[in-house]
N, C-alpha and C positions, 0 to 999 in steps of 0.2 A: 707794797709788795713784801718787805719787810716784817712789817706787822701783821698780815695776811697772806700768807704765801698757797693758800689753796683759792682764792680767787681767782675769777675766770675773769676775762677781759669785759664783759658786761657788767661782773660786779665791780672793777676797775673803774668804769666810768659812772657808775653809779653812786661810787665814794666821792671821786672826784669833781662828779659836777659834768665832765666835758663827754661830748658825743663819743659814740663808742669806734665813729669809724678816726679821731684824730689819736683814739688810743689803738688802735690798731693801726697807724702810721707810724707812732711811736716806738714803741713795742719792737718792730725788727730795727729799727736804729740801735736803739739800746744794745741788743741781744748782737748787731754785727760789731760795737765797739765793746763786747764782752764784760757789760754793766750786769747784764741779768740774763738768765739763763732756767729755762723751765725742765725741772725731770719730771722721769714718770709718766704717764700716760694723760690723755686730755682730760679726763676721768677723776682720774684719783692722783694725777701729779702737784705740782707744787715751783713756785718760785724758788729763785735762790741768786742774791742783791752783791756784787763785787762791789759794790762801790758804797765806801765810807766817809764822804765827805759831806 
């Protein structure tokens, strides 16, 4: 998400390898312990990755 931050959750799992629906379980974990966070519209938005480790 980092490296690609206009990725859509299909091309998400598409990099990754894993189904698109355990990326979209993932995905609101992440974003409710405010690791990542998408602005912008579904369209023309973008990632954006709080965590540095």
């Amino acid at each position: 998400m980092r490296e690609f931050p206009n990725y859509t959750l299909d091309d998400i799992s598409d990099f990754t390898g894993l189904r698109r629906s355990s990326i979209g379980k993932t995905v609101p974990k992440l974003r409710s312990r405010r690791l990542v966070e998408r602005t912008g519209s579904k369209r023309n938005g973008g990632w954006i990755v709080h965590y540095d480790g």
